[in-house]
NULOMAR-109439 format. One record per residue (C-alpha): residue in three letters; x, y, z; residue number from 0. Coordinates in steps of 0.001 Angstrom, whole numbers, plus 500000, padded with zeros to 6 digits. Example, Ala and Ser with C-alpha at 12.3 -4.5 7.8 and 13.67 -1.06 7.14 Angstrom:
<lumros>
[lumro "ALA" [512300 495500 507800] 0];
[lumro "SER" [513670 498940 507140] 1];
</lumros>
This chain:
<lumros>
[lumro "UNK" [500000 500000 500000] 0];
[lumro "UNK" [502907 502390 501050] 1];
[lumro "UNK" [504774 501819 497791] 2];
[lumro "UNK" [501574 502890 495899] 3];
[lumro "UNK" [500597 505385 497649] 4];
[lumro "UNK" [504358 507175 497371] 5];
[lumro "UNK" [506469 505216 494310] 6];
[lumro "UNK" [509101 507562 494301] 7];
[lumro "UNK" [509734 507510 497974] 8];
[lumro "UNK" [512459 505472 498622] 9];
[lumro "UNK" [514063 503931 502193] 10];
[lumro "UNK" [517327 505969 502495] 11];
[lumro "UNK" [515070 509302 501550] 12];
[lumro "UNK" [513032 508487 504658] 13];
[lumro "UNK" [516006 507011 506591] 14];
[lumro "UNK" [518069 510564 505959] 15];
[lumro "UNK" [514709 512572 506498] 16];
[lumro "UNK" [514257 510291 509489] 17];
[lumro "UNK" [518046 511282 511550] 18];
[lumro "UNK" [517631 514866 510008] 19];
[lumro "UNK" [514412 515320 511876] 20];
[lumro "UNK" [515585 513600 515389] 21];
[lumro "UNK" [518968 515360 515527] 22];
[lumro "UNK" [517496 518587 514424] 23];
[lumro "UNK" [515091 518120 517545] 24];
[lumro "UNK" [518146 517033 519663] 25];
[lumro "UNK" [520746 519824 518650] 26];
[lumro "UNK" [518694 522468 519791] 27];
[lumro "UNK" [518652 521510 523659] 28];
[lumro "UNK" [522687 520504 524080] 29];
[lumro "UNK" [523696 524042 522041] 30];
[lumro "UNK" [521002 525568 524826] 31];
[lumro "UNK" [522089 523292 527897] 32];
[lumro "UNK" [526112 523950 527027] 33];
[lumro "UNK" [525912 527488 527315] 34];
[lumro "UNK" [523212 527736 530159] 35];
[lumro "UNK" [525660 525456 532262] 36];
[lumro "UNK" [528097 527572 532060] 37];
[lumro "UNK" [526124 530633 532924] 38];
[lumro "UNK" [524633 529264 536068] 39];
[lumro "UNK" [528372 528258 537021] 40];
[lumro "UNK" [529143 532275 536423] 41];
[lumro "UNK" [526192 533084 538450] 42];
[lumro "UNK" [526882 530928 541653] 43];
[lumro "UNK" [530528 532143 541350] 44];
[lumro "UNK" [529577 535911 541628] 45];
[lumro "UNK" [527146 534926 544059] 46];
[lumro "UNK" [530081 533482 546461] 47];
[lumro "UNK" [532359 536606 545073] 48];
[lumro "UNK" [530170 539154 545789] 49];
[lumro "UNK" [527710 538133 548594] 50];
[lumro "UNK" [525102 539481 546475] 51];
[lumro "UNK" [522089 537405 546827] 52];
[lumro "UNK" [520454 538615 543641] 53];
[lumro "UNK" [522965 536105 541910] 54];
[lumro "UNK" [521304 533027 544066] 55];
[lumro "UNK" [517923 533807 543089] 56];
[lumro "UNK" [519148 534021 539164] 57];
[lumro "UNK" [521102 530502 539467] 58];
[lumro "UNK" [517816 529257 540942] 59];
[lumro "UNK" [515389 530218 538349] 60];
[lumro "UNK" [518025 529311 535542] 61];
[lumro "UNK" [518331 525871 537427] 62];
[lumro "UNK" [515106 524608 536739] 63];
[lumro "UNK" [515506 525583 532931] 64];
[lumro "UNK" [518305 524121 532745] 65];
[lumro "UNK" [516997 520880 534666] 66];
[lumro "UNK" [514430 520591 531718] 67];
[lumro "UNK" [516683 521338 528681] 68];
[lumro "UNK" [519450 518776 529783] 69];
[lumro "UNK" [516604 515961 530682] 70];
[lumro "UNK" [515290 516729 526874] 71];
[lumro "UNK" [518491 516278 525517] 72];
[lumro "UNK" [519289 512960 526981] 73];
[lumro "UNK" [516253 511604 525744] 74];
[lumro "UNK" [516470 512608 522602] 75];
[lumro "UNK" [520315 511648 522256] 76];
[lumro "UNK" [518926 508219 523090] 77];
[lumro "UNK" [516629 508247 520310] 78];
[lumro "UNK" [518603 509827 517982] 79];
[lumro "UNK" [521345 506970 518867] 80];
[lumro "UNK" [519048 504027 518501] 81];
[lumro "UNK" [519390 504901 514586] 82];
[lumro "UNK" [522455 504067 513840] 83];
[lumro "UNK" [521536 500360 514414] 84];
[lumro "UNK" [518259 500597 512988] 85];
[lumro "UNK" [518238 502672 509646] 86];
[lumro "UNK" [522132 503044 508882] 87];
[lumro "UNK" [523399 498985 509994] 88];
[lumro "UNK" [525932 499290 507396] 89];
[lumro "UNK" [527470 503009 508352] 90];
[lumro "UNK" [527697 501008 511949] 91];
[lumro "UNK" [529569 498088 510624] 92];
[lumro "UNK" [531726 500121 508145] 93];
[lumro "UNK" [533150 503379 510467] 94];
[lumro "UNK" [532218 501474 513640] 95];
[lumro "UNK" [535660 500566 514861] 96];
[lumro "UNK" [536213 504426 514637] 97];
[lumro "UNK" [532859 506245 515248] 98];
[lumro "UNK" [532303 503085 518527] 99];
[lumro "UNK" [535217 503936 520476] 100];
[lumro "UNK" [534983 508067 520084] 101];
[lumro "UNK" [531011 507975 521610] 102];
[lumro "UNK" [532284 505465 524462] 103];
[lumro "UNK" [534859 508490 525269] 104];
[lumro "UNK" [531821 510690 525548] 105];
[lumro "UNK" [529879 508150 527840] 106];
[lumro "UNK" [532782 507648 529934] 107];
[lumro "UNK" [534407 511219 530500] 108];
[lumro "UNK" [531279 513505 529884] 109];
[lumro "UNK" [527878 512041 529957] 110];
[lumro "UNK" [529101 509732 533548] 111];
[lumro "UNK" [530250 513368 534738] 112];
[lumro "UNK" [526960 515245 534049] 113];
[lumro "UNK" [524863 512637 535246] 114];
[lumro "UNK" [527060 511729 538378] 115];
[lumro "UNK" [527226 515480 539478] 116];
[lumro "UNK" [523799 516612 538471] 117];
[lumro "UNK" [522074 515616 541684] 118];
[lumro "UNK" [524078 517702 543544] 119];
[lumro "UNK" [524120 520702 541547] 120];
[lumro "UNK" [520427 520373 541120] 121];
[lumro "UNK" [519343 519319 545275] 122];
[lumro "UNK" [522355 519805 546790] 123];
[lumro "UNK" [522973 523288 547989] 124];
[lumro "UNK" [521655 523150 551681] 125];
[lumro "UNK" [523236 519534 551767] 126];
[lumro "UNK" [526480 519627 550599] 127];
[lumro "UNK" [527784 523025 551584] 128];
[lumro "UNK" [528660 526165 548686] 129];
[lumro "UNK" [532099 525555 547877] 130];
[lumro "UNK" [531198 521737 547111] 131];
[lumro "UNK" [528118 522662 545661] 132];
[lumro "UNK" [529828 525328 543451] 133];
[lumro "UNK" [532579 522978 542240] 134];
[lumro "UNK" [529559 520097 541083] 135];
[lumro "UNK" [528387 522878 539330] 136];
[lumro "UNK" [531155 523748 537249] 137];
[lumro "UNK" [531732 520127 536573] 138];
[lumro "UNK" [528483 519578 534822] 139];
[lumro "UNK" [529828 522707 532973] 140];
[lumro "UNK" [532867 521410 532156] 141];
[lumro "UNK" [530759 517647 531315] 142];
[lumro "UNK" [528628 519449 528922] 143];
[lumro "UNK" [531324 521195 526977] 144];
[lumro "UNK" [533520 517764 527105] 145];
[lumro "UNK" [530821 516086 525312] 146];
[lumro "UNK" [530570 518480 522757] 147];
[lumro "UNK" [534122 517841 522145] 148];
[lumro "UNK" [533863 514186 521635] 149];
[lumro "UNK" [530589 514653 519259] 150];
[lumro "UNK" [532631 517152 517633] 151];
[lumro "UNK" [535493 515025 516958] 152];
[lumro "UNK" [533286 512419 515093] 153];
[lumro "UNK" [531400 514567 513030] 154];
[lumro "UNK" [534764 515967 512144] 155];
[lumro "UNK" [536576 512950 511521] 156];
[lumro "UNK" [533513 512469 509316] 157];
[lumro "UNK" [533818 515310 507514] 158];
[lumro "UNK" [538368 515285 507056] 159];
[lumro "UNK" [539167 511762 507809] 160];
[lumro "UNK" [542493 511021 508617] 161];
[lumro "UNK" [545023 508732 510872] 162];
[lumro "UNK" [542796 505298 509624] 163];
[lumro "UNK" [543429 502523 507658] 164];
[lumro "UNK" [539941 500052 505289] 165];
[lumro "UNK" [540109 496321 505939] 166];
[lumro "UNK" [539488 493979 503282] 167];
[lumro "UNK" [536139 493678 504450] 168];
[lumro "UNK" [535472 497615 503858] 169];
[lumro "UNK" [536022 498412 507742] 170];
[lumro "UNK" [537537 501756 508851] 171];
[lumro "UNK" [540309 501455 511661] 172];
[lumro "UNK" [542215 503543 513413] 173];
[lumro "UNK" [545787 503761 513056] 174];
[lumro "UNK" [546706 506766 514529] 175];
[lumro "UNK" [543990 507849 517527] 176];
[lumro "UNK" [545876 511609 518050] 177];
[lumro "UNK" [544977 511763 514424] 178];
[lumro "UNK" [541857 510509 514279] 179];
[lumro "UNK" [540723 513856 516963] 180];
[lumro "UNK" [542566 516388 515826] 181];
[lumro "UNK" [541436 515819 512073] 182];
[lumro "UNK" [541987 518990 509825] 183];
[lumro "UNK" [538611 520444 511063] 184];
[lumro "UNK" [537791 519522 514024] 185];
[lumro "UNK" [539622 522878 515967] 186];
[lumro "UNK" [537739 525257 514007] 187];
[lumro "UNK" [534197 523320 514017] 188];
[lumro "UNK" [534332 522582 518080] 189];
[lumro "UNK" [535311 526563 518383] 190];
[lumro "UNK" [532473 527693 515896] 191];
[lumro "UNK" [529874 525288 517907] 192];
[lumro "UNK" [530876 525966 521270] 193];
[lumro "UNK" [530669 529524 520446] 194];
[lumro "UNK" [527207 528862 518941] 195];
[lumro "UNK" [525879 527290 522232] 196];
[lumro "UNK" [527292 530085 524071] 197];
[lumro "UNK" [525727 533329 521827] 198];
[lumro "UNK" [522296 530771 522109] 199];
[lumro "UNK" [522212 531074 525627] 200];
[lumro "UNK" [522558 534313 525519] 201];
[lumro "UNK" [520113 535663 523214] 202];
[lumro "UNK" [517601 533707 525055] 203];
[lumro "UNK" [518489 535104 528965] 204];
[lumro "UNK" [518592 538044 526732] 205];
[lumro "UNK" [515074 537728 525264] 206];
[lumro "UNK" [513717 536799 528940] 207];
[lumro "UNK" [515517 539863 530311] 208];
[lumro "UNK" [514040 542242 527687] 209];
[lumro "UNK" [510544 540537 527972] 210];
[lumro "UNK" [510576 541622 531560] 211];
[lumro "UNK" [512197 545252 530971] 212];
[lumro "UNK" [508978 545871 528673] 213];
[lumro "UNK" [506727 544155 531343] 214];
[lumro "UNK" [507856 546228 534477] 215];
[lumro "UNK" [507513 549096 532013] 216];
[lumro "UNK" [504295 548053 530612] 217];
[lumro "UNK" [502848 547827 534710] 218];
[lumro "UNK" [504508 551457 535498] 219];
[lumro "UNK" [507176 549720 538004] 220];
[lumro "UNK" [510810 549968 538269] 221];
[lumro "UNK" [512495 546694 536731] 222];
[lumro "UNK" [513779 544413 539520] 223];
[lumro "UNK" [517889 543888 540139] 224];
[lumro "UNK" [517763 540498 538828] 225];
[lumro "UNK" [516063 541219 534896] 226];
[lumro "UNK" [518588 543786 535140] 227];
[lumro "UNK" [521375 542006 535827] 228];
[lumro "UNK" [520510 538933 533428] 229];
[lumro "UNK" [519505 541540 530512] 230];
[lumro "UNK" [522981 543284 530720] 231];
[lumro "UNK" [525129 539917 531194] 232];
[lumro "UNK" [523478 538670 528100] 233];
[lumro "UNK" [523829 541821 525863] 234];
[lumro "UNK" [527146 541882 527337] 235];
[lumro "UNK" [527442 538434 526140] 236];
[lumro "UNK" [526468 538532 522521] 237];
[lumro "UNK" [528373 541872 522119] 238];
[lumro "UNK" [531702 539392 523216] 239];
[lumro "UNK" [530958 536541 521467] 240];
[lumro "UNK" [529008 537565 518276] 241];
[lumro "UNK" [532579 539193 516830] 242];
[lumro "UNK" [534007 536430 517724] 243];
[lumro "UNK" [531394 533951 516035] 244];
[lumro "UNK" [532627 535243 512845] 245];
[lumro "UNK" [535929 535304 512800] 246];
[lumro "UNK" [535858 531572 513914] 247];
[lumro "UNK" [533094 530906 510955] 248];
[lumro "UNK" [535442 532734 508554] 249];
[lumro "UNK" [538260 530630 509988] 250];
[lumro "UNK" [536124 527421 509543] 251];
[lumro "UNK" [534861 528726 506210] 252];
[lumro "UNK" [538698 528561 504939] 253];
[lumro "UNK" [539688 525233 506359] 254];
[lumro "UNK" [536523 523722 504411] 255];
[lumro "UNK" [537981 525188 501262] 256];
[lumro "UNK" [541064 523795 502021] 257];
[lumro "UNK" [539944 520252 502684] 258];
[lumro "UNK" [536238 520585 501323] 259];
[lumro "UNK" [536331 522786 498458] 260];
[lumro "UNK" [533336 520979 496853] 261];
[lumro "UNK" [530970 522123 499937] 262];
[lumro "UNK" [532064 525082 499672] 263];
[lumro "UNK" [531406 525451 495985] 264];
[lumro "UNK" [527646 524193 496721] 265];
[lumro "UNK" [527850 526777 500096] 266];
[lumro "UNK" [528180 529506 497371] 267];
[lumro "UNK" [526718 528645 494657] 268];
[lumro "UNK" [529685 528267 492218] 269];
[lumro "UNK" [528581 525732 489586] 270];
[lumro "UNK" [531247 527312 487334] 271];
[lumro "UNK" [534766 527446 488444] 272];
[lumro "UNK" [537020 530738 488400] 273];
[lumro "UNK" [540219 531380 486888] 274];
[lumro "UNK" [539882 534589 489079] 275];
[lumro "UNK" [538089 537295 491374] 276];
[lumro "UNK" [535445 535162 491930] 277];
[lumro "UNK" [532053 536882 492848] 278];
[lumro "UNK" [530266 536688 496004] 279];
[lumro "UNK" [526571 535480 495142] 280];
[lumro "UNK" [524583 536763 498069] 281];
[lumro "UNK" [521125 535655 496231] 282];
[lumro "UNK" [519970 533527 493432] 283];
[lumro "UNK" [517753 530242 492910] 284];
[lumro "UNK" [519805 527297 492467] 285];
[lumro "UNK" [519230 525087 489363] 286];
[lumro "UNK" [520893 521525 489647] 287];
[lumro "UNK" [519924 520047 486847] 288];
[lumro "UNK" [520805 522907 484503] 289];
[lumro "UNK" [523784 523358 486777] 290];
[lumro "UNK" [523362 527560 487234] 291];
[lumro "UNK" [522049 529985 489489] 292];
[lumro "UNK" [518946 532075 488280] 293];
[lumro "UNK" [518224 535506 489215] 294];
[lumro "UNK" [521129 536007 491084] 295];
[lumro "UNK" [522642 539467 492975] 296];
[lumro "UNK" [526286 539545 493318] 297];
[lumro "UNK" [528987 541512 494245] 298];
[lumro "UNK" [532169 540775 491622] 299];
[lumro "UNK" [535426 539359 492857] 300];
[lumro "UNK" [534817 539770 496553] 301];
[lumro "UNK" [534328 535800 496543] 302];
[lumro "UNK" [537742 535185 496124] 303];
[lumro "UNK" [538826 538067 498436] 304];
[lumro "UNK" [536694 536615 501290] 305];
[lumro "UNK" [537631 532747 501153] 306];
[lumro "UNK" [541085 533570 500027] 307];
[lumro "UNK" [542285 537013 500775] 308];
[lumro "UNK" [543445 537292 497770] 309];
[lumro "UNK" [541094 539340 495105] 310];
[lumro "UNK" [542924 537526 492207] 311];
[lumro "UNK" [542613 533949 493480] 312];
[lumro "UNK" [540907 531373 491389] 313];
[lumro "UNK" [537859 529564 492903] 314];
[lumro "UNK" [537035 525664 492090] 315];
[lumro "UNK" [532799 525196 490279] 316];
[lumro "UNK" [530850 522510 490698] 317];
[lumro "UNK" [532104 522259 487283] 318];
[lumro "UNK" [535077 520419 488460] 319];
[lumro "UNK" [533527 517380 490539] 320];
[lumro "UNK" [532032 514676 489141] 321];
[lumro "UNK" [528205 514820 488700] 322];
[lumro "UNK" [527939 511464 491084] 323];
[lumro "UNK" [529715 513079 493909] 324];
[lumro "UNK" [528293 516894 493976] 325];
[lumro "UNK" [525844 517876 496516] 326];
[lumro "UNK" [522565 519073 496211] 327];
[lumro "UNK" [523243 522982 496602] 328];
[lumro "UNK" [519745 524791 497336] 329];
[lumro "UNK" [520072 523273 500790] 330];
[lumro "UNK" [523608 524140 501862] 331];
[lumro "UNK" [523164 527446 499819] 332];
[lumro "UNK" [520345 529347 501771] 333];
[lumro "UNK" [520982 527248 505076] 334];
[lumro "UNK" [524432 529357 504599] 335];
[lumro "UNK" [522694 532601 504265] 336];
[lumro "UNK" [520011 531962 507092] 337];
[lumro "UNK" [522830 531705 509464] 338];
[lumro "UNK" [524987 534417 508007] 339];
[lumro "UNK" [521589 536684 508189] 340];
[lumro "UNK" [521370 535970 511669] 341];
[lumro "UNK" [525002 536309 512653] 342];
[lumro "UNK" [525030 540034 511016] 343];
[lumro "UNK" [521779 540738 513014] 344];
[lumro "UNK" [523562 539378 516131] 345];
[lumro "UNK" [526432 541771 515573] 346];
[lumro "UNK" [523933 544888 515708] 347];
[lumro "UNK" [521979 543729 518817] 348];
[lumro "UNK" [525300 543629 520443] 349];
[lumro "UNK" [526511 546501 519015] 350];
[lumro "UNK" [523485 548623 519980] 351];
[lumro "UNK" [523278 547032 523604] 352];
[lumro "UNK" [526963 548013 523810] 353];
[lumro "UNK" [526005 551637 522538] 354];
[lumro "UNK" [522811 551811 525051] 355];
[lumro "UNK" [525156 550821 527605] 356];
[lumro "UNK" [527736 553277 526938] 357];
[lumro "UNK" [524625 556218 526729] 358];
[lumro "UNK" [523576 554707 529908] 359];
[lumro "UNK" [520514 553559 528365] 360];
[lumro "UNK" [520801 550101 528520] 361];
[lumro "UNK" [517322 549644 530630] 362];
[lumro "UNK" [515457 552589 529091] 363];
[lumro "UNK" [515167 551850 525283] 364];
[lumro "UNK" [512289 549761 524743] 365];
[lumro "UNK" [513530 549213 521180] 366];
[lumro "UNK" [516630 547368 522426] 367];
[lumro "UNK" [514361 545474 524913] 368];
[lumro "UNK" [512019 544286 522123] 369];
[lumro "UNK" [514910 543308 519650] 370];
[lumro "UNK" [516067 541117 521869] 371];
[lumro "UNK" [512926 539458 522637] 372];
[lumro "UNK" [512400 539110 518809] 373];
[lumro "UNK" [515884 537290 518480] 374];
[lumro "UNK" [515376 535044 521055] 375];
[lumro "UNK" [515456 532060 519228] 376];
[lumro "UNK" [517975 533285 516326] 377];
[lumro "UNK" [521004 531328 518066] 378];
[lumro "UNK" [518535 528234 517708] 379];
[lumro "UNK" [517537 528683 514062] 380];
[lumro "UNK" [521144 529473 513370] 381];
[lumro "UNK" [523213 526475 514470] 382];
[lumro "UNK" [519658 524587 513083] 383];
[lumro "UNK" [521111 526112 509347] 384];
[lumro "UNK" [524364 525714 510340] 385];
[lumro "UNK" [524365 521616 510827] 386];
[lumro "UNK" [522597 521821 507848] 387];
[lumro "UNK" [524811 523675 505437] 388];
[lumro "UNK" [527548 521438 506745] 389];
[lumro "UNK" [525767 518185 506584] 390];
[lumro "UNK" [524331 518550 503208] 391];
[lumro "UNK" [527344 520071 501887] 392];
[lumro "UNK" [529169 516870 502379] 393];
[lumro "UNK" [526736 514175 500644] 394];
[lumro "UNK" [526456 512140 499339] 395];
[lumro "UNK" [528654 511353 501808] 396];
[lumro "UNK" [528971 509893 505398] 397];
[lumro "UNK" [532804 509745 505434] 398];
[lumro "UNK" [533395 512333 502832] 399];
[lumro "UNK" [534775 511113 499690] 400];
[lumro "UNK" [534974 507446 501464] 401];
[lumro "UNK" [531421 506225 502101] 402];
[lumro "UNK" [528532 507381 500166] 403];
[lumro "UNK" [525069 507856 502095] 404];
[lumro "UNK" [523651 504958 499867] 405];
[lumro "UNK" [525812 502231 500913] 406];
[lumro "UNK" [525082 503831 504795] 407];
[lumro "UNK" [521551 502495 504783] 408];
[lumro "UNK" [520207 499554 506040] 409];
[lumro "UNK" [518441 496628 504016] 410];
[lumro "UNK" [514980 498164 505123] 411];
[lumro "UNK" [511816 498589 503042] 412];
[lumro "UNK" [510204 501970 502806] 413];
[lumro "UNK" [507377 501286 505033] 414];
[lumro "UNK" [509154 499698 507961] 415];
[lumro "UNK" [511171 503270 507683] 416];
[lumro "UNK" [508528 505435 507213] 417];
[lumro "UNK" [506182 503365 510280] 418];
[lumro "UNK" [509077 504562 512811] 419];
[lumro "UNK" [509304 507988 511388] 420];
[lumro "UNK" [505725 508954 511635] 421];
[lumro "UNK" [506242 507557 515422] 422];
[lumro "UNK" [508794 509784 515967] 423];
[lumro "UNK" [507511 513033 514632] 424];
[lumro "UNK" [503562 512309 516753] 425];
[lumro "UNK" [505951 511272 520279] 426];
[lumro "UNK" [508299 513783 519681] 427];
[lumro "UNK" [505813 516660 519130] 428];
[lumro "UNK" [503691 515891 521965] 429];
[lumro "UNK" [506553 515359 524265] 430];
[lumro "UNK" [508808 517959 523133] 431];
[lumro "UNK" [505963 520430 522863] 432];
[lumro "UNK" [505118 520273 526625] 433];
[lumro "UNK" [508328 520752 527558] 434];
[lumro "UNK" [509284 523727 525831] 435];
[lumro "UNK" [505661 525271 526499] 436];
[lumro "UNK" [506921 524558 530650] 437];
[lumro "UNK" [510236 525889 529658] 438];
[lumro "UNK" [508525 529420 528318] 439];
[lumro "UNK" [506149 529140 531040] 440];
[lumro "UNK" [509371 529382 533490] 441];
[lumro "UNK" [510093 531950 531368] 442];
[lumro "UNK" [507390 534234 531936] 443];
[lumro "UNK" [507551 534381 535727] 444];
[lumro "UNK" [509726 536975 537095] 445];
[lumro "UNK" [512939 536016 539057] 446];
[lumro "UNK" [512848 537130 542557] 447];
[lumro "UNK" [513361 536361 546175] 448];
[lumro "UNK" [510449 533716 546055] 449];
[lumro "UNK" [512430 530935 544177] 450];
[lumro "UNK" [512357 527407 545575] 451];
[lumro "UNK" [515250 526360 546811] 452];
[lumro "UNK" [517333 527082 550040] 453];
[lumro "UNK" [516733 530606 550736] 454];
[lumro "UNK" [519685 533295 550611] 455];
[lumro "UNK" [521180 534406 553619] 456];
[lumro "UNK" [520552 537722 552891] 457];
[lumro "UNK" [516822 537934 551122] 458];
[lumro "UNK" [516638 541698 551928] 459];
[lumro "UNK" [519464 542095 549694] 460];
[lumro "UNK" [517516 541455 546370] 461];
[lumro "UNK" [515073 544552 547011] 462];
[lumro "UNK" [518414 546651 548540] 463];
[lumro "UNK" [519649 546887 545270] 464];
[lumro "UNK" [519345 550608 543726] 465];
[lumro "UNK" [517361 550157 540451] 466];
[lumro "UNK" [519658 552045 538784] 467];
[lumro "UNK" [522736 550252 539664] 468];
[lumro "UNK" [525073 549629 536886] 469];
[lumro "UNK" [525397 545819 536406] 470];
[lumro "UNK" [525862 543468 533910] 471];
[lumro "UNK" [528391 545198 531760] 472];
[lumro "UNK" [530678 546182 534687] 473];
[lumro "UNK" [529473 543041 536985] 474];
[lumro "UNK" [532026 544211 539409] 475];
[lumro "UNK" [530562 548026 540217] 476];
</lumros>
């Protein structure tokens, strides 16, 4: 019946629709948990620096975000795991040797370090003391940005292998283990991701900080110490790391062309190669089978200039790969300019939040306030485009130039596939959906001295603060 209803529909379309969907669903939580655990371990830190109480009630309501997010994640991880058995068996037989032992390193020195010491961090304060308390807390920090590392390393070795040997029987090995990690890529990908969990985080405490700048001023009231304080360590935030964010995606950008250059002809839409000053395509409509762009807007040799510094550098087409082996470029194309879109407009929040700052303005212009409440969710739709410009820039792929996608699958028939993916997108909705409607539910309540949780030593301290007390920027006045 399936194969009638949808003939064209085949088992390793549904298989890669299938991972794209889970791991889309399970990216977004570890880029928001990475960051977030990090900020709470900032938060009690200040909070045992300072004496300042108005840090304790912030780690608190962050906490039980956090609690959520991370719980999410796992699940999902799980989920997204169980695939590799089920819909790509021979992927798991070919780079298992490999791919096996770099997850068991993320078990064993990450996930057995977030899960050991997340008890604590979460029940622990008025049980284990603050100095014990603080250091569980920065080692489910430290856990979280461990196990990006290790997930980093495989999709990188994915993406540059190097250091392994192919048995007779078609089996990656590893020959080299210190080159197997630190393949080509992988310092330039873990810095770009790391950095995209981080400027995540922040636009989000940023959007809940601004949400309740424009509700205090909405009711009349003065804002309270601690939307102040999270609004300006956030702006302060993406105004840090938002510079940096592109600098390390240029950085990545040129390492792909060195090792990649067929992604990065598909990332900008080069089905003809250069023999110099290539353009830069901002726009156009990518035709495969006709193998040119349509309609497009571009600005003349500043392609070569950006990838290569060098305004009179030639630039590899499409033109030059093989038609079996180029990707499919309308997906890595505008994925590439949906994160580059949102990167420029995370350079002018921070830039104006710096600005406001500097005025002395950073609480009283509702326009800031608002545009960070409306990019709220950019950092998630931008690492979203960012896995895929990278992912679908490397098919048809799963080791690049190695193991094609096709001989990935498993032996499955289309319906068994597509039975499990219609599972997956009803569970995954329904569970997913109540807990990020709890999650902006959190949200919307105002941080303040009534947080659950052992209560500060100090409360009076949160409502001593002067409203017009200059945090955030200059946490230390």
């Amino acid at each position: 019946m399936f194969e009638a209803l949808f003939p064209d529909v085949t088992a390793l379309a549904l298989a890669r629709f299938q991972f794209a969907f889970t791991v889309s669903f399970h990216f977004i939580f570890p880029a928001f948990s990475i960051g977030l655990a990090s900020y709470l371990a900032v938060l009690e830190g200040l909070w045992l620096k300072t004496g300042r109480d108005v840090y304790l009630v912030l780690f608190k309501y962050w906490l039980k975000i956090f609690a959520i997010a991370f719980g999410m994640g796992v699940v999902s991880g799980i989920v997204m795991a169980y695939q590799f058995g089920a819909n790509w068996a021979a992927f798991s037989d070919k780079a298992g040797p490999v791919i096996g032992p770099l997850m068991a390193y993320e078990v064993l020195s990450a996930f057995f370090l977030e899960s050991g010491f997340l008890g604590v961090m979460l029940f622990g304060l008025d049980r284990v003391g603050k100095k014990l308390h603080f250091l569980a807390t920065c080692l489910v920090a430290i856990g979280t940005t461990i196990s990006a590392f290790w997930i980093i390393v495989v999709n990188s070795w994915m993406q540059t292998p190097q250091g392994f040997g192919i048995a007779e029987n078609g089996q990656f090995y590893a020959l080299d283990w210190l080159s197997v990690i630190f393949n080509p890529s992988m310092p330039y990908r873990l810095a770009h991701t790391l950095l995209g969990a981080y400027l995540t985080t922040a636009l989000v405490v940023g959007a809940v900080g601004g949400f309740h700048l424009l509700k205090d001023r909405r009711l009349g009231r003065a804002a309270q110490p601690a939307t102040r304080i999270m609004f300006a360590m956030a702006m302060g935030m993406v105004a840090v790391t938002a510079p940096l964010q592109v600098l390390a995606g240029h950085e990545h950008g040129v390492n792909t062309l060195e090792h990649q250059p067929a992604k990065i002809a598909a990332i900008e839409g080069h089905y003809e190669s250069h023999d110099r000053a290539a353009p830069l395509i901002l726009f156009g409509i990518p035709d495969d089978k006709r193998q040119v762009m349509h309609h497009k807007i571009q600005i003349p040799a500043v392609g070569s200039l950006v990838l290569q510094h060098d305004i009179e550098a030639p630039t590899m087409g499409l033109d030059k790969v093989a038609p079996e082996n180029r990707a499919k470029v309308a997906f890595p194309f505008f994925a590439f300019r949906v994160m580059v879109g949102l990167g420029l407009l995370m350079l002018v929040l921070g830039g104006w939040a710096a600005w406001a700052y500097r005025r002395g303005r950073l609480f009283d212009t509702p326009w800031l306030h608002r545009a960070a409440l409306a990019m709220g969710p950019a950092g998630f739709v931008a690492v979203l485009a960012g896995w895929i410009t990278t992912e679908t820039g490397r098919q048809p792929f799963t080791v690049f130039g190695l193991l094609r996608t096709a001989d990935s699958v498993s032996p499955l028939a289309a319906p068994a596939v597509a039975a499990s993916l219609v599972a997956f997108i009803i569970v995954y909705f329904f569970v997913f959906g109540v807990g990020t409607w709890f999650i902006i539910k959190l949200m919307a309540g105002e941080p303040g001295p009534g947080e659950p949780g052992p209560a500060p030593d100090q409360a009076a301290d949160v409502g001593s603060l002067p409203p017009d007390a200059p945090y955030g920027f200059q946490l230390a006045e």
